[in-house]
N, C-alpha and C positions, 0 to 999 in steps of 0.2 A: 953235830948230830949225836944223841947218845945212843950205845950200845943196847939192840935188842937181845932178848934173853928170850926165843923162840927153837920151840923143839916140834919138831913135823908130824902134825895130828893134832896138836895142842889149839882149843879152842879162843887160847888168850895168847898176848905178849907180856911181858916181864920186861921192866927197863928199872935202871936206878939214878935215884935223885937223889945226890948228897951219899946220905949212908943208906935210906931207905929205900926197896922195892916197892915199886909202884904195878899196876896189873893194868891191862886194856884187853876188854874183850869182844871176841870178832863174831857179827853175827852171824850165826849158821846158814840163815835165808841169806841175806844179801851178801855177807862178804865185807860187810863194813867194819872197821874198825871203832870200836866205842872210844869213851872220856877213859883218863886215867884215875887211877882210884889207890889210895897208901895203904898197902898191906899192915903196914908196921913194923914189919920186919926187916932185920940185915943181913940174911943169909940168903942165899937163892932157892937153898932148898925147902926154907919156910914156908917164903913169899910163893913158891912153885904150891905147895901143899895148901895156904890160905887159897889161891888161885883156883885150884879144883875143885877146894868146897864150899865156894863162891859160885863156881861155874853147877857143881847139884843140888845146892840149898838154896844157893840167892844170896846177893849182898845183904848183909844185917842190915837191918830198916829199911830195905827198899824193898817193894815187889819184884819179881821176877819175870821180865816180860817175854814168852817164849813163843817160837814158832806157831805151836799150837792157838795160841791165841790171834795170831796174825792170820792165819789159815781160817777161824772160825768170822774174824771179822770180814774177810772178802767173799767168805761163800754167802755171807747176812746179806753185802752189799749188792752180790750176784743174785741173791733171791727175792732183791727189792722190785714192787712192782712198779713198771717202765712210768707210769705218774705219783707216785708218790717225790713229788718236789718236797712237801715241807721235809722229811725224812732225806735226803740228798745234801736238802740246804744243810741240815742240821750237822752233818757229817763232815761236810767241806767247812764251816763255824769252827769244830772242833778242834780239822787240822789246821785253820789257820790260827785260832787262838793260841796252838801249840806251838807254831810258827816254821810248820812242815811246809806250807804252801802258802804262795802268795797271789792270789788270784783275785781277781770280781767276781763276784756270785752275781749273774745274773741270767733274770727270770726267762724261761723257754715259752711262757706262755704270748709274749709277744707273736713269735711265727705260728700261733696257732689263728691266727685273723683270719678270716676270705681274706684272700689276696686282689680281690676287685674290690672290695671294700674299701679296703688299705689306698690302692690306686686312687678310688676317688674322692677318698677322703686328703690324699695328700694334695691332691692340684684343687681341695675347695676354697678358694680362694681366702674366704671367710673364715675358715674352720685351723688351715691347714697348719701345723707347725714350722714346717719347712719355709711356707709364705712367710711366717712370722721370724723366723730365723734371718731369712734374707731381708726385710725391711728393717732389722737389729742392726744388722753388718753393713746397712746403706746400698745393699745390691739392689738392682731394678728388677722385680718381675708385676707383672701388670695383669689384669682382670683378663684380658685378652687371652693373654698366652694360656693363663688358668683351664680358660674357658675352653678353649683347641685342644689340650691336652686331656680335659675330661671327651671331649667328643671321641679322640681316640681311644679312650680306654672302653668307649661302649661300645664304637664300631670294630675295632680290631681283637683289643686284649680280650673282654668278655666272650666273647666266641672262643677262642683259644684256652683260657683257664678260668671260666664258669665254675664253680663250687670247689678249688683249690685252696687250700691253706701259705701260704706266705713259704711255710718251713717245707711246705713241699714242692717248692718251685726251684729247678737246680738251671746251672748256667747252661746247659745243654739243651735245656726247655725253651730257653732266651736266644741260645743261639739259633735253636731247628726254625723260632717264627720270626726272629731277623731274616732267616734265610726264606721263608715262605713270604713275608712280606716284598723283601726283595726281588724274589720272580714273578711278583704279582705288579713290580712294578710303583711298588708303596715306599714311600721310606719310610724305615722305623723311628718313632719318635719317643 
């Protein structure tokens, strides 16, 4: 491991390669330590003095990416309005092109369905994906079951979540009319 060359308050480290100082500087928000970077110099006390005014100029040819600017992009993000998807998307693109995150973008607008819709669109026999999914994979589900399962969602679910969205049904919603079903003596299907 080579020897740091850190003094306490110092917003970088100083380490040496061969004959040369080399600089890493730590970010003041996070606490990270950045890439190493060749002062050019062989002295400590150069490499110390290129280090400082690197740290209030900016590395020659690079921009300087400073707190400031970090603070100004989350309050943007903080004052985004709660549906602006494309604007969201757009941001999550960015950091992944950069290769800060690795994630699926995907779209919120599914759980905005009625959620009785959704229900009976999934058991229409005809229609459904799910039907279609399992006659893919050689599972059995049959016209019948389809058919019982919409009857339930007319006689049970629609009474219970009538004009709900998908995104707004939580597992406590699920569990309060399992449990209402259940003292009625129904089982849940």
């Amino acid at each position: 491991m080579r020897k740091t060359h850190h003094l306490a308050g110092e917003p970088f480290y100083l380490y040496r390669r061969k004959k040369i100082f080399y600089v890493k500087p730590i970010d003041p928000v996070t606490g990270l330590v950045g890439t190493g970077k060749s002062t050019g110099k062989t002295t400590e006390a150069e490499a110390r003095a290129t280090a400082w005014e690197w740290h209030y100029k900016g590395v020659p040819g690079k921009t300087k990416r400073s707190s400031a600017n970090l603070q100004s992009a989350l309050q943007y993000i903080a004052a985004m309005p709660a549906d602006d998807a494309v604007g969201a998307r757009q941001i999550i693109e960015k950091l992944q092109k950069r290769g800060f995150v690795n994630i699926p973008v995907v779209s919120t607008d599914a759980g905005r369905h009625n959620f009785i819709d959704f229900l009976l669109e999934f058991h229409d026999y005809e229609k459904s994906e799910y039907v279609r999914g399992k006659h893919r994979h050689n599972h059995s589900i049959g016209e019948a079951h389809c058919y019982d399962q919409t009857r339930w969602v007319k006689l049970y679910w629609q009474k219970r979540f009538a004009g709900r969205t998908i995104e707004s049904i939580t597992s406590g919603d699920l569990d309060s009319f399992a449990l209402d079903l259940s003292r009625a003596n129904i089982a849940a299907r």
